[in-house]
ZAFI-881371 format. One record per residue (C-alpha): residue number from 1; x, y, z. Coordinates in nm, 2 decimals. Layout:
<seq->NUM | east->X | north->Y | up->Z> .
...
END
This chain:
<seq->1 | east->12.58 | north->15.57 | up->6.48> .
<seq->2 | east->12.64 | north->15.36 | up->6.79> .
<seq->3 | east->12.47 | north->15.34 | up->7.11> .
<seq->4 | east->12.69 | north->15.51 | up->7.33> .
<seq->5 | east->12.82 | north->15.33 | up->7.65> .
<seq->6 | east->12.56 | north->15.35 | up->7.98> .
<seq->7 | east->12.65 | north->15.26 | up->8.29> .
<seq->8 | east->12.53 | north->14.93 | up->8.44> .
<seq->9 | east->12.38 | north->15.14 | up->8.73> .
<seq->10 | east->12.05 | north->15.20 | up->8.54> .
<seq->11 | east->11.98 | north->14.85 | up->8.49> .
<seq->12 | east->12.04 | north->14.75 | up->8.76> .
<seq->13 | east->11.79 | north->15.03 | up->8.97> .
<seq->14 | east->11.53 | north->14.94 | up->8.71> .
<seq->15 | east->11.53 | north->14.55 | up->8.80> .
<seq->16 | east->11.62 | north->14.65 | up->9.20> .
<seq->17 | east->11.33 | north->14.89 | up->9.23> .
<seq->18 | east->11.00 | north->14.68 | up->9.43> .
<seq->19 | east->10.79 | north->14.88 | up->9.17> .
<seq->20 | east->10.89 | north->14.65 | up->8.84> .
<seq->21 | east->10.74 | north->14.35 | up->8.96> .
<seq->22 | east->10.38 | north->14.54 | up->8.94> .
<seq->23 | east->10.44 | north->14.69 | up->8.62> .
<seq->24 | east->10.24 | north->14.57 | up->8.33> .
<seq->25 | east->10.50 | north->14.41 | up->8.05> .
<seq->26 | east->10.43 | north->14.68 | up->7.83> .
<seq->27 | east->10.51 | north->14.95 | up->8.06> .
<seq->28 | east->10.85 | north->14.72 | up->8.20> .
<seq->29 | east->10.93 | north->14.69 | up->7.85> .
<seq->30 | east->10.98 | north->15.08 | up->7.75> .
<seq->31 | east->11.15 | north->15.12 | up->8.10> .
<seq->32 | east->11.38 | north->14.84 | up->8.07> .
<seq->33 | east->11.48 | north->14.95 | up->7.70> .
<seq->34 | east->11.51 | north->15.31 | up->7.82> .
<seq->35 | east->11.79 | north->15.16 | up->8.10> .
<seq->36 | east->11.95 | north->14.98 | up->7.82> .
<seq->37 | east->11.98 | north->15.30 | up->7.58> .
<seq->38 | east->11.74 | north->15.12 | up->7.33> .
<seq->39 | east->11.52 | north->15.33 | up->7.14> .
<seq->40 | east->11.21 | north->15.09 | up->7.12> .
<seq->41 | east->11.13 | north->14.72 | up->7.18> .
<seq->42 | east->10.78 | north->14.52 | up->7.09> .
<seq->43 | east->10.70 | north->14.20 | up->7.22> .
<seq->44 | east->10.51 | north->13.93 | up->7.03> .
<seq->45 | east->10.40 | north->13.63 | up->7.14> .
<seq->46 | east->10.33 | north->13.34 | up->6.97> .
<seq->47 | east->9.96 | north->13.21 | up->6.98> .
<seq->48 | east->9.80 | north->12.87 | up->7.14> .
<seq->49 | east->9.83 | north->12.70 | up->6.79> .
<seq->50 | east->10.21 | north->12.85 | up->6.68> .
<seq->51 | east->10.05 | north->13.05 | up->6.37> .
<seq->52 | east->10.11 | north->13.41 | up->6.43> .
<seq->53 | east->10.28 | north->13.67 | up->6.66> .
<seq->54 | east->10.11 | north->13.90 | up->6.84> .
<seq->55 | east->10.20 | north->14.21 | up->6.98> .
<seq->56 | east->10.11 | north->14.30 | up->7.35> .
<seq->57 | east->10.06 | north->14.66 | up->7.25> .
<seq->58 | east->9.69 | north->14.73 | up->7.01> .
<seq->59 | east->9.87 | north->14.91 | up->6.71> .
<seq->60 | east->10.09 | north->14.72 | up->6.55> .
<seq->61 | east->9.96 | north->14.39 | up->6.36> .
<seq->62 | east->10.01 | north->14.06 | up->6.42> .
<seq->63 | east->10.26 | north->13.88 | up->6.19> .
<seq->64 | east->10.24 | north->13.51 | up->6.03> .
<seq->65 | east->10.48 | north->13.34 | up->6.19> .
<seq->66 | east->10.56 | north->13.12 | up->5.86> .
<seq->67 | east->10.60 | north->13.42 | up->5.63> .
<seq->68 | east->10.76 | north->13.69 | up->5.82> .
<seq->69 | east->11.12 | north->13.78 | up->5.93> .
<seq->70 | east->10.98 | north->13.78 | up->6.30> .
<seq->71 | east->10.81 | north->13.41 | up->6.21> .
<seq->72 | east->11.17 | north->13.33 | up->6.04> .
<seq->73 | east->11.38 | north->13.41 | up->6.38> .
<seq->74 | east->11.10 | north->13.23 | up->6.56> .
<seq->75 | east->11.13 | north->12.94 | up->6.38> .
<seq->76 | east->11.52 | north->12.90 | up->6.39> .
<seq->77 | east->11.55 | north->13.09 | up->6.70> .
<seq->78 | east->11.78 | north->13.31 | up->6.56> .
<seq->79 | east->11.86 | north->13.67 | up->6.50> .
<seq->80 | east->11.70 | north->13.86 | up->6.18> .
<seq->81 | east->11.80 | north->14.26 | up->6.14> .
<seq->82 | east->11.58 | north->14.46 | up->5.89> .
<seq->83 | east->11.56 | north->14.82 | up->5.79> .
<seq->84 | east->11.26 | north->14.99 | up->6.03> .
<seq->85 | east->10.93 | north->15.17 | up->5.85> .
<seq->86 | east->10.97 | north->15.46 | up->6.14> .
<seq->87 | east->11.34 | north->15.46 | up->6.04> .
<seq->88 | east->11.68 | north->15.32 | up->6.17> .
<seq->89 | east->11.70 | north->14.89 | up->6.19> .
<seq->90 | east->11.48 | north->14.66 | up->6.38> .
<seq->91 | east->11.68 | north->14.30 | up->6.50> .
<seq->92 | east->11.41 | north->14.01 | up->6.57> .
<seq->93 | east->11.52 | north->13.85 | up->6.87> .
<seq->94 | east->11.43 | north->13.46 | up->6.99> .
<seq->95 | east->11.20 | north->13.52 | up->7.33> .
<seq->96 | east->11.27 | north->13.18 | up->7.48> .
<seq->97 | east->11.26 | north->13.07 | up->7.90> .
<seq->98 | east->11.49 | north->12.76 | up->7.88> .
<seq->99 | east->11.36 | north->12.57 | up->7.56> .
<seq->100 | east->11.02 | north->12.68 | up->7.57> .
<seq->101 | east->10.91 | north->12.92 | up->7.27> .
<seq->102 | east->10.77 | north->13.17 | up->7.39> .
<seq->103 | east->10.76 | north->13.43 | up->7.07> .
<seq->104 | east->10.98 | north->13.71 | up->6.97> .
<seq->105 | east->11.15 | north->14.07 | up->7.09> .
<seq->106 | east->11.16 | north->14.38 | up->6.81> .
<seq->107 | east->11.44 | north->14.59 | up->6.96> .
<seq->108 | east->11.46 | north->14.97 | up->6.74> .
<seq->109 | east->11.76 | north->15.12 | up->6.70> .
<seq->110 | east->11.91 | north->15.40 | up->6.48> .
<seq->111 | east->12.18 | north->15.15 | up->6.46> .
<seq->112 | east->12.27 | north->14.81 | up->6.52> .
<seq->113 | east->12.64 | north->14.74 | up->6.66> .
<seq->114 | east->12.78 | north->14.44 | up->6.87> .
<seq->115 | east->12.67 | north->14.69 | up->7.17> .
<seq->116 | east->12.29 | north->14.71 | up->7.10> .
<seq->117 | east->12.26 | north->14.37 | up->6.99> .
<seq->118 | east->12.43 | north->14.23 | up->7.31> .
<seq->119 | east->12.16 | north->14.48 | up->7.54> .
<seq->120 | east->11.86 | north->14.34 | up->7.31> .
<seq->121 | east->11.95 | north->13.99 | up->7.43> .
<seq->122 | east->12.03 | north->14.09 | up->7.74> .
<seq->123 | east->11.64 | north->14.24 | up->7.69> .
<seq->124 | east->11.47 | north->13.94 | up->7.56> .
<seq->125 | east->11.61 | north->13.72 | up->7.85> .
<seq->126 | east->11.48 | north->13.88 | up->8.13> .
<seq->127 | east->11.17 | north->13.94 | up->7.94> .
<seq->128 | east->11.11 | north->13.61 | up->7.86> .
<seq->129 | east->11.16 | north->13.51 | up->8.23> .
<seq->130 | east->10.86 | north->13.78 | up->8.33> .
<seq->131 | east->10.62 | north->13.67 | up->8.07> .
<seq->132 | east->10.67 | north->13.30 | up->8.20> .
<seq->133 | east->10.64 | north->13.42 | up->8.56> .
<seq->134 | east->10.31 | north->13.63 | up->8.49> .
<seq->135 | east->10.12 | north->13.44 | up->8.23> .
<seq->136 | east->10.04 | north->13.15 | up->8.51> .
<seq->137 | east->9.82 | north->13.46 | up->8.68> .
<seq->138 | east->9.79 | north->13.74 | up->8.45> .
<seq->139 | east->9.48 | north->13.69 | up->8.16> .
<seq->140 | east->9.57 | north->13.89 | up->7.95> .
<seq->141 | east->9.86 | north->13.70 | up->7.83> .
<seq->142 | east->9.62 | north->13.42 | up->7.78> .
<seq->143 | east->9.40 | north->13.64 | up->7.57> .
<seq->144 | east->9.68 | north->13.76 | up->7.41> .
<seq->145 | east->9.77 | north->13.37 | up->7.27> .
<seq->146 | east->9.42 | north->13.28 | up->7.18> .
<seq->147 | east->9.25 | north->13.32 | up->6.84> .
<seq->148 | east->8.92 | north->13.16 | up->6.93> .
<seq->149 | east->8.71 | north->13.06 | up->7.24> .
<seq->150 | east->8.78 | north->12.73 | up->7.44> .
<seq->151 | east->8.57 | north->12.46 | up->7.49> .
<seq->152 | east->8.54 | north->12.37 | up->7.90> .
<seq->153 | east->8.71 | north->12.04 | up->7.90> .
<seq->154 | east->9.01 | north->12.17 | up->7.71> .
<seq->155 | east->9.01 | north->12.47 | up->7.96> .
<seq->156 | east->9.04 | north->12.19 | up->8.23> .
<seq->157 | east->9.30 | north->12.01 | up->8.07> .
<seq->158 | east->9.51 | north->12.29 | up->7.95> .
<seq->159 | east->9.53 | north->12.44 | up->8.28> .
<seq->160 | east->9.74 | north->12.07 | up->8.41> .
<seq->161 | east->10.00 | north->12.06 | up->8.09> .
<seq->162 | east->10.35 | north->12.19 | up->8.13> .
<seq->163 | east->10.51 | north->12.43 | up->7.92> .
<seq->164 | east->10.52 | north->12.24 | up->7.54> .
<seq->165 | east->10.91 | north->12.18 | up->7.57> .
<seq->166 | east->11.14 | north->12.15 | up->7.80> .
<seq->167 | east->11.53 | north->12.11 | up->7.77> .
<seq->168 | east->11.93 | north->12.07 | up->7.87> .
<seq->169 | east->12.21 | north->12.02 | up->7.71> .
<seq->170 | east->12.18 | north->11.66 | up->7.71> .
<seq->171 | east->11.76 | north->11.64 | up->7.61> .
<seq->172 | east->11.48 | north->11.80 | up->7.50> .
<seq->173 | east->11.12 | north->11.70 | up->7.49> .
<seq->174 | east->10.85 | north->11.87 | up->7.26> .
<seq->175 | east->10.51 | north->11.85 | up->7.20> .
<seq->176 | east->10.21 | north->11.97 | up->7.03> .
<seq->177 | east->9.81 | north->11.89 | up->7.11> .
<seq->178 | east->9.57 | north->11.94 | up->6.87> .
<seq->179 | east->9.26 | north->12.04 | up->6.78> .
<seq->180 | east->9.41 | north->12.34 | up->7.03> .
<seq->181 | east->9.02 | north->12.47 | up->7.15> .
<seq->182 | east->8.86 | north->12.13 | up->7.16> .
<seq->183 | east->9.05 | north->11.84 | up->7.33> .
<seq->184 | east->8.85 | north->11.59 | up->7.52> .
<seq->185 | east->9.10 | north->11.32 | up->7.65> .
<seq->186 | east->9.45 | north->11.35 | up->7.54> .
<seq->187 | east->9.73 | north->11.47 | up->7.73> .
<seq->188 | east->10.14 | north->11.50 | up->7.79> .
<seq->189 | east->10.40 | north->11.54 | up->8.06> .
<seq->190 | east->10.73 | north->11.57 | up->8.06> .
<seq->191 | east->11.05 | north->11.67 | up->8.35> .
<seq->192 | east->11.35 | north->11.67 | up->8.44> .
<seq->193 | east->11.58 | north->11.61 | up->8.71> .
<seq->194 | east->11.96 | north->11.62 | up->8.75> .
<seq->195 | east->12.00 | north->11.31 | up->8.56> .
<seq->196 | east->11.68 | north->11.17 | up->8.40> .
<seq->197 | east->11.38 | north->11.32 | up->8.15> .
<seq->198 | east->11.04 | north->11.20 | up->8.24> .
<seq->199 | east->10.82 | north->11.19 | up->7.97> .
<seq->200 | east->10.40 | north->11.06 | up->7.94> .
<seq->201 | east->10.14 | north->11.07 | up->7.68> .
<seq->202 | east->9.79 | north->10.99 | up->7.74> .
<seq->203 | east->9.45 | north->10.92 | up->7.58> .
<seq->204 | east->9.16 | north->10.90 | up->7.78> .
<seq->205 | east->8.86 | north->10.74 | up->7.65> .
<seq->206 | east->8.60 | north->10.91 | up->7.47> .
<seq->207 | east->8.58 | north->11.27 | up->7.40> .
<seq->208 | east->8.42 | north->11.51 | up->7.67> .
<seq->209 | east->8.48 | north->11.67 | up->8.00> .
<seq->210 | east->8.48 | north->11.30 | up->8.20> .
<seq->211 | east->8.76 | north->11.20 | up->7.94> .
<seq->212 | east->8.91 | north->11.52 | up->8.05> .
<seq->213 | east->8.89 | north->11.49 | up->8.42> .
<seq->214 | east->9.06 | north->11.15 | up->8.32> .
<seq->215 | east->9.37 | north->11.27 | up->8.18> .
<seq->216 | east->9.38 | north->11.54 | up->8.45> .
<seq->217 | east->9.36 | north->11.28 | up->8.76> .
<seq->218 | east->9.64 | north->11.05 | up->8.57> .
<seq->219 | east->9.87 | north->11.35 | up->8.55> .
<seq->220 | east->9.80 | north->11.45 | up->8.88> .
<seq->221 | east->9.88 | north->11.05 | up->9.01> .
<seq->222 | east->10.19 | north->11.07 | up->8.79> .
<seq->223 | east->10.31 | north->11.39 | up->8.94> .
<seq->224 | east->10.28 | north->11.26 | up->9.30> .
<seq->225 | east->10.44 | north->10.93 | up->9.26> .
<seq->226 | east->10.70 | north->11.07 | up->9.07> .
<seq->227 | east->10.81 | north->11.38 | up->9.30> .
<seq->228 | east->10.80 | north->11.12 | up->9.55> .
<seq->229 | east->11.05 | north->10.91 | up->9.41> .
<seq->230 | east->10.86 | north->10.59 | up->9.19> .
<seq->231 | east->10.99 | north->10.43 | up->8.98> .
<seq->232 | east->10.82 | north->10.34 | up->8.65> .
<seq->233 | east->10.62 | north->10.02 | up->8.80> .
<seq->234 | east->10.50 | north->10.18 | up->9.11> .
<seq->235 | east->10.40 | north->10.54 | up->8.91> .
<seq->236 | east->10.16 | north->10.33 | up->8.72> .
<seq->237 | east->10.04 | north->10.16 | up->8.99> .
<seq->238 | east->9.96 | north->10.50 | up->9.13> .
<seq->239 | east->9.77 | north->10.61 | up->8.89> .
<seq->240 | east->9.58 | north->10.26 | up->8.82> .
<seq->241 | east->9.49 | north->10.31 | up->9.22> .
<seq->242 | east->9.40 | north->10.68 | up->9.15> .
<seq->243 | east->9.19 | north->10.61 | up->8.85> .
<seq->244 | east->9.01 | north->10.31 | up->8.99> .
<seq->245 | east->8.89 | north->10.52 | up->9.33> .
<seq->246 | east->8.80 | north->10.80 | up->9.17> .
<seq->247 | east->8.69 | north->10.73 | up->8.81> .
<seq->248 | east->8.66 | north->10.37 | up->8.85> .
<seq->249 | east->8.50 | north->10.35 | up->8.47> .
<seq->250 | east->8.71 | north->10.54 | up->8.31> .
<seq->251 | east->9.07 | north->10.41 | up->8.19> .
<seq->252 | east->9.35 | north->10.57 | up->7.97> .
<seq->253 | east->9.62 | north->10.43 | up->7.73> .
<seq->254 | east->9.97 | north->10.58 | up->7.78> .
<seq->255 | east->10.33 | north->10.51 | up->7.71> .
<seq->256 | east->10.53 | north->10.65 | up->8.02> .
<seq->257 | east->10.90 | north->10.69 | up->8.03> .
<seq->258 | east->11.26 | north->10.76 | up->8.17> .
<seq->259 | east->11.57 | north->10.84 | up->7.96> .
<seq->260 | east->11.90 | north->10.88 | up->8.16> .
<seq->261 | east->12.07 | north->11.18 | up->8.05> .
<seq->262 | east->12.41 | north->11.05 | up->8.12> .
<seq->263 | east->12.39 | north->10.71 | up->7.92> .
<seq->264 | east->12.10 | north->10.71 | up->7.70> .
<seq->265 | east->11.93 | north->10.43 | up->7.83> .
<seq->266 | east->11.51 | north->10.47 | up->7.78> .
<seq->267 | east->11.28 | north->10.28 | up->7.99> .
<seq->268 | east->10.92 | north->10.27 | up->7.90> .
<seq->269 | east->10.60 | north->10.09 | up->7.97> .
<seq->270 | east->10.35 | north->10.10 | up->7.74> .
<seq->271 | east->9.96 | north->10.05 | up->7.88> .
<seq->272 | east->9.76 | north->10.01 | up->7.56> .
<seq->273 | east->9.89 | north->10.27 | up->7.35> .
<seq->274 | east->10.04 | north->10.27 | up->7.00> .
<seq->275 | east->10.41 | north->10.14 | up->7.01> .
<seq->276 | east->10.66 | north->10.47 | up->7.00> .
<seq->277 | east->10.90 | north->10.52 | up->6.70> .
<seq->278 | east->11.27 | north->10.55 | up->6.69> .
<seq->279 | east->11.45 | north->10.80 | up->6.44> .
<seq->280 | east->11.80 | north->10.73 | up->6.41> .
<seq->281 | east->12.04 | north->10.84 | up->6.13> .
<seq->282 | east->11.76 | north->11.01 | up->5.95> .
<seq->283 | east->11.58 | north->10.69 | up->5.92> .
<seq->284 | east->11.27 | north->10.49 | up->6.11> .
<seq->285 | east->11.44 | north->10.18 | up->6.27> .
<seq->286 | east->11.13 | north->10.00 | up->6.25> .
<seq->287 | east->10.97 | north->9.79 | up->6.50> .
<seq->288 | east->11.27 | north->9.91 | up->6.76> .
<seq->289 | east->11.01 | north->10.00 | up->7.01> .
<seq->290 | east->10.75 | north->9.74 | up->6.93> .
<seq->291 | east->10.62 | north->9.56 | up->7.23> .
<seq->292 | east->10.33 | north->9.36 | up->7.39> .
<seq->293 | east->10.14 | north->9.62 | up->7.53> .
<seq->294 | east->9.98 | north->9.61 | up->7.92> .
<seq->295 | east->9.64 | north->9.69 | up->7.99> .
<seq->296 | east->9.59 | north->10.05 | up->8.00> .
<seq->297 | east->9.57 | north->10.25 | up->8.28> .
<seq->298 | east->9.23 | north->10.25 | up->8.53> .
<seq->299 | east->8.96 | north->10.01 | up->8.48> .
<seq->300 | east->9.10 | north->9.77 | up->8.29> .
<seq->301 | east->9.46 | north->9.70 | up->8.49> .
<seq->302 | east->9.20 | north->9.55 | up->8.80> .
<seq->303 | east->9.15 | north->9.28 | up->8.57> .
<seq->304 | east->9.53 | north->9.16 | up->8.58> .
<seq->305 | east->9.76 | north->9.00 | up->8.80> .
<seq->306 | east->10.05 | north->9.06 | up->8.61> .
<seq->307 | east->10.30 | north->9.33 | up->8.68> .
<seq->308 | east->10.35 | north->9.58 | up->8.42> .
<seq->309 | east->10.66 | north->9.48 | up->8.20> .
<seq->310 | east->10.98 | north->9.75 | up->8.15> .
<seq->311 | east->11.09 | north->9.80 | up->7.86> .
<seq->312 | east->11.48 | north->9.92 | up->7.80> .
<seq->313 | east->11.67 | north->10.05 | up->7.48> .
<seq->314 | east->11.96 | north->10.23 | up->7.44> .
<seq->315 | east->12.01 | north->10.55 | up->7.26> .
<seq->316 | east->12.27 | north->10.70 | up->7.05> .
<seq->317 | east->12.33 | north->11.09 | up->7.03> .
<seq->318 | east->12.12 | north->11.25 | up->6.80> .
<seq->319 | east->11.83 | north->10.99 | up->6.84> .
<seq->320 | east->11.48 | north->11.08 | up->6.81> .
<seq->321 | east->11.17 | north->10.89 | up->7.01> .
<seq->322 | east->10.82 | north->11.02 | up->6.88> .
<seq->323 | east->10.49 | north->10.92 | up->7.15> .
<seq->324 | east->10.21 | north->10.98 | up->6.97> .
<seq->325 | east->9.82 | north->10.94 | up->6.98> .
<seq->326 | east->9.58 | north->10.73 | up->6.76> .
<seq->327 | east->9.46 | north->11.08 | up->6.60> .
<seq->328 | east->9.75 | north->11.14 | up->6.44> .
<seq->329 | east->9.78 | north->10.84 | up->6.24> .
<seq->330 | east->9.44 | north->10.81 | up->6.19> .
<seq->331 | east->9.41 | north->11.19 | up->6.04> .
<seq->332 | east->9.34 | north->11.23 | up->5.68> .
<seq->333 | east->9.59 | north->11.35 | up->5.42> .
<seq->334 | east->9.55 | north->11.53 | up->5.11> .
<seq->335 | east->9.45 | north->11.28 | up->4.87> .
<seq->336 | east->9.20 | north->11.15 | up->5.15> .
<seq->337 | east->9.39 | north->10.84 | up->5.33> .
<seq->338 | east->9.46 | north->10.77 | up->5.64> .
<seq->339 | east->9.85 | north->10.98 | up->5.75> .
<seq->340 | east->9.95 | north->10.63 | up->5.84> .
<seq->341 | east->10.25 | north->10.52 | up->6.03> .
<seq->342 | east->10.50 | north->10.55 | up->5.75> .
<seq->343 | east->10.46 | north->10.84 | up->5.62> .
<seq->344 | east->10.42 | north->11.00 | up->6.01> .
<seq->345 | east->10.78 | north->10.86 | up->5.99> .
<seq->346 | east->10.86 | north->11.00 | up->5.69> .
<seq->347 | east->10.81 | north->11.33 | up->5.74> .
<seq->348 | east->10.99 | north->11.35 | up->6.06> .
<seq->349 | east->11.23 | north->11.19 | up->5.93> .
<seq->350 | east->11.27 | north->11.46 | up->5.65> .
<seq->351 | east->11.28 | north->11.74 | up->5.89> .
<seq->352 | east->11.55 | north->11.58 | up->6.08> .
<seq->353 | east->11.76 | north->11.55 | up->5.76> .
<seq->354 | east->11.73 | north->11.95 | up->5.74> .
<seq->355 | east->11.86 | north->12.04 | up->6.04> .
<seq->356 | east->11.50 | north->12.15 | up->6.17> .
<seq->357 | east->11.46 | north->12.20 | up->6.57> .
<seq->358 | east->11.25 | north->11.96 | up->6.71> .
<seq->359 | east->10.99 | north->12.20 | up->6.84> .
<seq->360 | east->10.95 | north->12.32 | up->6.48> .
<seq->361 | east->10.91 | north->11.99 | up->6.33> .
<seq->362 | east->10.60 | north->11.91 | up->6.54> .
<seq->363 | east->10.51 | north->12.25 | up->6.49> .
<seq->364 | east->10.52 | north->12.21 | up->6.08> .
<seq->365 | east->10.33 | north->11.88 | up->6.11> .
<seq->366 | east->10.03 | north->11.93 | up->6.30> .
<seq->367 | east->9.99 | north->12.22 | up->6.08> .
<seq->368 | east->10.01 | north->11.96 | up->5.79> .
<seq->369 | east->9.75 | north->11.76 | up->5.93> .
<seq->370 | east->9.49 | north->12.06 | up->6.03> .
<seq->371 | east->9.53 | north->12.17 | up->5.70> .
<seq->372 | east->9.49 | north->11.89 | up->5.50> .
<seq->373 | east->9.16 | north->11.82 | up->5.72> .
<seq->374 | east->9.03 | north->12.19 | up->5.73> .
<seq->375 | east->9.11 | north->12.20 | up->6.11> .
<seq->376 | east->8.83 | north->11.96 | up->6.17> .
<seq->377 | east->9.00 | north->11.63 | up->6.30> .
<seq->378 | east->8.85 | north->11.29 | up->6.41> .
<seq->379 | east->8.99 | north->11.24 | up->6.70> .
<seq->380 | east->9.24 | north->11.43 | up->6.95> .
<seq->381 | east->9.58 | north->11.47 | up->6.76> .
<seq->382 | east->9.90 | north->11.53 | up->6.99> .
<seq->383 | east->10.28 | north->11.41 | up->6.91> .
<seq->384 | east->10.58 | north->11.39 | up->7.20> .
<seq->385 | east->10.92 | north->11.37 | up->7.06> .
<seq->386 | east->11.24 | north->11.36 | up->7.29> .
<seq->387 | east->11.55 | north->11.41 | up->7.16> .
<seq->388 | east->11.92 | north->11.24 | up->7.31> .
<seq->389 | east->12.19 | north->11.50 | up->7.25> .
<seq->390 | east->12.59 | north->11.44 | up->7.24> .
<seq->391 | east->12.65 | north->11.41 | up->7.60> .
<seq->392 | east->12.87 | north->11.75 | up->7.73> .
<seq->393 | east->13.23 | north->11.72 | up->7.80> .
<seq->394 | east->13.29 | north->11.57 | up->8.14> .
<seq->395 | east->13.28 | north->11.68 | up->8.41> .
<seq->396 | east->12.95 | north->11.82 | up->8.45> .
<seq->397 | east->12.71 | north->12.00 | up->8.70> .
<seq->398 | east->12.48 | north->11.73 | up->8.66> .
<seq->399 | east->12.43 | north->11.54 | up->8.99> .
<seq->400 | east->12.77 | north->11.64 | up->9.07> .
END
């Protein structure tokens, strides 16, 4: 049995009546599936750490997102159709706003055809687009994605970090932050404009809410000089002015960088950090990002007359640049050594050679580490990896 044709009329009243924007997503939800002729849609959504999928409804359970068909359509973000306990099929749908992962859309039917499958997508965009516009405000959301309380300085920082990947057709940028409740000092940025991705990682010092407040006023610095137009040399200079008026004994490390969509070409400087790594061909190139670093950002950079130093390589579709923070090399494994460079490199590598997404390799990995150390690591873990695609067949929209 098929869902019979509707007209497009009820859709669109449902999203032209002033009344849906105050409706609570559950209540939008059964109204939006009624306009679609759906019989039934859930919404999960993935918590803070990427472990399970919670439903915004109290009856149903949440569901592991790495044993599950929900978890499997999360993970792939693609479409997974099971038979239904209350009868009739259930299709798992991807709820994503742009690249960002947001969790996943159960649309019931008594049947699935081309029809109801195209309405359930048509359900999990918009959806996705109102849980992004009301989690910035609503709490509940936020309680929704939590599994255990939050320390205040990670509250602070939290509350500055963009959404954990962004993306085009050209890029993507990913990234994961852990321990997820507890960070002190470590931090990531990334943008985009028509033509170029902007990414940052950061690692203030020590381990408490002043490290916090660090990371927060160097993000804020970045933000400023960068909407206004800086380019790589004057953005750190902004936020080596920033951090030595207002925190002036505080400092960060940081690698900070621009990739041009169009060509490939990454510039980076690199203020005390650990070098980045380039993945190419399913292999580490090793030392390809390997530079003299300059002072890191704050305190130390009043020190120094010398300009900060540009660094330049060019990419090739399909390359892979991982930023990265001492705690993740430093973790412990298994067997009880140090993760280490090479096999950080390894795995990644590995994952690429599947076919894994990018956000799901960082997702797998962290997870590696916290398990490996019971959840209790050393030191503030997080990973940014961007990603060059095949450029898109000219012309383009892009600046154009």
């Amino acid at each position: 049995m098929s869902v019979p044709e509707i007209p497009d009329v009820a859709l669109g009243e449902f999203l032209a009546d002033p009344g849906t924007s105050t409706l609570d997503l559950t209540t939008a939800v059964a109204r939006c599936s009624k306009a679609l002729g759906l019989e039934h849609s859930v919404v999960y959504l993935a918590d803070l750490q990427q472990r399970q999928l919670t439903p915004l409804n109290d009856v149903l359970p949440a569901l592991p997102i790495d044993d599950s068909l929900a978890g499997w359509t999360y993970r792939t973000q693609s479409l997974r159709v099971e038979e239904s306990d209350f009868g009739g099929m259930t299709a798992w749908l991807p709820l994503v706003d742009g690249a960002e992962r947001l969790g996943v859309l159960a649309v019931r039917s008594p049947a699935l055809d081309p029809l109801s499958l195209r309405r359930g997508r048509t359900l999990a965009a918009l959806l996705a687009m109102m849980v992004t516009s009301k989690k910035a405000y609503k709490d509940t959301y936020v309680r929704q994605t939590r599994t255990e309380p939050m320390r205040l300085a990670a509250e602070m920082l939290r509350a500055y970090l963009p959404p954990r990947t962004i993306g085009s057709t050209r890029a993507v940028s990913t990234a994961v932050l852990e321990p997820a409740y507890e960070i002190g000092g470590d931090a990531f940025d990334h943008a985009l404009t028509d033509s170029i991705l902007h990414t940052a990682i950061l690692d203030a010092m020590g381990h408490d809410l002043a490290s916090g407040l660090t990371s927060v006023v160097a993000l804020a610095a970045c933000r400023h000089a960068r909407r206004n137009g800086a380019d790589l040399p004057d953005l750190v200079e902004s936020v080596d002015t920033a951090l030595s008026e207002w925190l002036p004994n505080r400092f960060c490390t940081s690698v900070l960088s621009q990739l041009d969509l169009r060509t490939g070409k990454l510039r980076w400087i690199n203020c005390g950090h650990p070098a980045p790594l380039l993945i190419r061909d399913q292999r580490l190139v090793a030392g390809a990002m390997d530079r003299e670093a300059d002072p890191p950002m704050g305190m130390p950079a009043a020190f120094t007359v010398e300009p900060r130093r540009v660094h330049e390589i060019s990419l090739e579709p399909g390359d892979r640049v991982l930023m990265f923070t001492d705690g993740v090399t430093e973790a412990r494994t298994g067997d009880g050594g140090e993760l280490g460079l090479e096999r950080f490199a390894d795995y990644v590598v590995r994952a690429a050679a599947t076919g894994e997404l990018a956000p799901e390799t960082l997702r797998r990995l962290i997870h590696a580490i916290l398990d490996a150390q019971e959840n209790r690591l050393r030191d503030d873990a997080t990973i940014l990896m961007l990603e060059w695609r095949n450029p898109p067949p000219a012309p383009e929209a892009y600046g154009t």
